[in-house]
C-alpha positions, 0 to 999 in steps of 0.5 A: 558507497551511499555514504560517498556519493551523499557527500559529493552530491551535497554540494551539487544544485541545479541551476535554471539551464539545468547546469550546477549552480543555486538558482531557484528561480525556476521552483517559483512557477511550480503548481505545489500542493499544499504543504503536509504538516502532520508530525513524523517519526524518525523512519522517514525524518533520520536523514542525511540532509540531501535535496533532490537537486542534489542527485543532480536529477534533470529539471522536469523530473524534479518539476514533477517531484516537487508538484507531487509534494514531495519535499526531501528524501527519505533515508531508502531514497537518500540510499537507493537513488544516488546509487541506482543512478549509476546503475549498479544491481540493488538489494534494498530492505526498507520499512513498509511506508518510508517510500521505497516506490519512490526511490526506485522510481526516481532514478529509473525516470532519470536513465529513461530516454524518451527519444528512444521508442524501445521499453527500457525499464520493467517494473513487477509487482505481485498484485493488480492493485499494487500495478496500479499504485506504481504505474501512477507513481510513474505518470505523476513523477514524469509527467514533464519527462515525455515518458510513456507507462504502461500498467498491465496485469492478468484480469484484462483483455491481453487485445488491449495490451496488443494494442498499446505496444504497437505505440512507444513505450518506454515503462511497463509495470505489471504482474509476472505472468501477464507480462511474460505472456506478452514477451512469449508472444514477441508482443512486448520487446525487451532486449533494449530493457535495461532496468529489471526492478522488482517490489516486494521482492519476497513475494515474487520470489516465492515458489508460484512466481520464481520460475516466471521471474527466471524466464522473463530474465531471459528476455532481458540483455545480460548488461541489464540492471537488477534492483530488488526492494522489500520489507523482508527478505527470506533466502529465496532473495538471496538464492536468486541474488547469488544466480542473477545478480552482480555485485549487488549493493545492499541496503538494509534500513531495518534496525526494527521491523514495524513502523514507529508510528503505529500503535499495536492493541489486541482484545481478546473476544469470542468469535461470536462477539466480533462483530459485537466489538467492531461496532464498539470499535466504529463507534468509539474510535475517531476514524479517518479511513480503515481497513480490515482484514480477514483470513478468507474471501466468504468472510470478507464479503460477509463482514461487508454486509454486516458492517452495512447494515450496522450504517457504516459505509464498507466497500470490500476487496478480494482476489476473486472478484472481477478486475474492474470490480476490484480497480472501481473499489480501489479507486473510489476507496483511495479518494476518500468515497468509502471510509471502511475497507474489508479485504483480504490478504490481497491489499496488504503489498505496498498499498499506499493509503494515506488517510488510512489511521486504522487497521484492524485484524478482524482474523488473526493473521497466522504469520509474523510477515502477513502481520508485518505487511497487513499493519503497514497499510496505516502509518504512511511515510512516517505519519501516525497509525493505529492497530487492533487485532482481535485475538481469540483462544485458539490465536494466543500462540500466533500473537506470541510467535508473532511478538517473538519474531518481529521483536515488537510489543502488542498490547491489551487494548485500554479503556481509552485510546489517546486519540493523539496516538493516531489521529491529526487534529486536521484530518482534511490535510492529509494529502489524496492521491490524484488517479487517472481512472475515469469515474464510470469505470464498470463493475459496479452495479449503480445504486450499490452505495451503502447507507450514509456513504459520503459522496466528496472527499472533503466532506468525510465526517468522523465517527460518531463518538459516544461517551464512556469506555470500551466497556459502558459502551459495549454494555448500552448498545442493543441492536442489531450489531450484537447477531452472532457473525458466524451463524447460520448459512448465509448466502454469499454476497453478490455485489461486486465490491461494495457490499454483498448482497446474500440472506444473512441466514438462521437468526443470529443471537445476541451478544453476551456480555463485555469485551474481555480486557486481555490478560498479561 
């Protein structure tokens, strides 16, 4: 059907008066961005040729796609679009990075009318984080539209929700729970919702959210139409597909699970020498912004504090913090404030970062579908990335089942990464995402800024890079950074999000001895 639709569309443009034709005239007024020329991979470059105009889309959302800085389609969108448009049920299954949002985005804009004051298109997500990413994807795509979104997730004031449906609102997007809250309420009106979209569809489908996702159908006209994108797709999609879905049509753009772009290592390291190996890896590798992730939220915050003090700038990231602490962090870390993230599995769904050139497993993930979404934070929409997992004794079956499962290779880290595997040679090119939070946003104590924390996007410097290999570095470096990561009782951090803030506890020792190169 894809197919069909591509090749009547591609001889369809849009004209200045919104009519088919070739006129672009009125692209010459449009505020583009500056233009992305980082290489990319074939996940986003092996299309079929389509323009947006020739989705026939109208004249103000394409204005805002275009001043986005979106250029052509990518192959999901090339597939989803066209047949969203009709209005026909989706099942779409598409890399991580390759710009799923954006294709179910798209079209949704395109069926929305702004005359009618009624919400007309649902969008869930699994996390706040991701709500907010998606609701901005929203504003920025329809600013020229006159279409009204509203993000509300669990963690705020259900007032405020109240408050903003007594005017239009034609999307709303947010987690399950909080926007069930409000149809039970009568709060939010959905029976002139016509568009059911769900990302990161395994997630939602999983046991905690299905029988939520079940009962927000209800509220929903039975004409709706049901769109479901995802990396992965277990058989809760398909039981849910086969219950709630006519006729879906499939997209499957996974002929390989993990992102061409990105670069797998691991080193095998004591638990007692990782953070030892952090710091080699800070000082060593050329970072733009990094994330880092851990099985647990007392460790997150933790390896936060321990970062600090090694004079690195860190925010950190998990479920349990408080919403504003969580939405400042977020926001500060997507505009380039911080280079260094440590989180938990809380930011490893959908979040679209993409200075991020380095992602490191500072735990080990214990599944193959955690794993996949965890290294999907770096090598966005085609574009270079880098990741390192740091593996102990007790992980060598999980990097074996992990391998097995994703039909990928993990390699034993080198002395010396090609910097051309993951860095550009301009990183201030790389676009930042424009976001409407104010900078004030509470929850976060004034002052908590790390030492060495960069205040201006443009003005992040690299890492220091010292000389020699993984292991001449590992062998001069003789501070503080070698005190063992899980020793003593520390205290729990209290900053909320930046950095804890607990007694480091019982004196750590020293690191002994070289990382270890892994054996085959």
């Amino acid at each position: 059907m894809a197919d069909q639709l591509a090749e009547k569309l591609k001889a369809t443009q849009i004209s200045s008066d919104g009519t088919p034709g070739g006129s672009e005239d009125w692209k010459k007024s449009l505020k583009l961005p500056a233009k992305d020329t980082r290489q990319q991979t074939e996940d986003v470059t092996n299309t079929k040729g389509l323009e947006f105009e020739n989705f026939a889309l109208k004249r103000d959302l394409l204005m805002g796609i275009f001043e986005a800085g979106f250029e052509k389609p990518s192959p999901i969108q090339e597939e989803a679009v066209p047949v969203a448009l009709t209005g026909r049920d989706i099942l779409a299954r598409a890399k991580n990075g390759t710009g799923k949002t954006a294709a179910f985005v798209i079209p949704a804009l395109e069926r929305i009318n702004p005359k009618v004051s009624k919400i007309q298109c649902l969008i869930l997500v699994p996390t706040r984080e991701l709500a907010m990413q998606t609701s901005q994807v929203c504003k920025t795509l329809g600013k020229h539209l006159g279409v009204n979104v509203m993000v509300t997730t669990g963690g705020t004031g259900l007032r405020d929700d109240i408050v903003r449906l007594q005017d239009p609102v034609h999307i709303v997007v947010g987690t399950p729970g909080r926007i069930l809250d409000l149809a039970g309420k009568n709060v939010a009106d959905l029976s002139e919702c016509s568009m059911f979209i769900m990302d990161e569809a395994d997630k939602l489908l999983s046991v905690e959210f299905t029988p939520v996702i079940e009962q927000l159908l209800q509220f929903h006209p039975k004409d709706r139409q049901v769109m479901l994108f995802s990396a992965t797709f277990p058989l809760s999609v398909k039981d849910f597909s086969d219950r709630n879905m006519t006729n879906p049509y499939e997209i499957n753009l996974m002929d390989e699970l993990t992102l061409r772009g990105i670069t797998q290592y691991y080193a095998f390291v004591e638990e007692k020498q990782k953070v030892h190996c952090l710091n080699t890896l800070f000082s060593k590798l050329q970072i733009n912004q990094s994330i880092i992730f851990c099985n647990s939220t007392n460790r997150v915050e933790l390896l936060a504090k321990k970062i600090t003090e090694l004079g690195y700038s860190c925010f950190y990231s998990h479920a349990r913090m408080q919403q504003q602490a969580r939405n400042r962090v977020f926001h500060d870390f997507r505009n380039g404030v911080c280079r260094n993230l440590v989180c938990s599995d809380l930011l490893t769904r959908g979040i679209d970062i993409q200075a991020v050139n380095v992602v490191i497993n500072f735990d080990f993930p214990k599944n193959a579908e955690t794993y996949l979404h965890r290294i999907g934070r770096s090598g966005r929409y085609g574009h270079l990335g880098l990741a390192i997992n740091l593996i102990n004794w007790d992980d060598r079956f999980n990097l074996y089942n992990i391998e097995r499962d994703l039909g990928t290779e993990i390699q034993p880290i080198p002395a010396n990464i090609d910097k051309s595997l993951y860095v550009y040679e301009n990183p201030d090119s790389i676009p930042r995402p424009i976001s409407n939070l104010p900078r004030n946003v509470a929850g976060v104590m004034p002052g908590q800024q790390p030492a060495g924390m960069p205040l201006q996007v443009q003005q992040l410097p690299h890492q220091p890079q010292p000389q020699g290999n993984w292991q001449t570095q590992q062998n001069s470096q003789q501070n503080g950074s070698q005190q063992q990561f899980n020793s003593g009782r520390g205290g729990r951090g209290r900053g909320r999000g930046y950095r804890g803030r607990g007694a480091s506890g019982g004196g750590g020792g020293r690191g002994r001895g070289p990382l270890r190169e892994a054996q085959s």
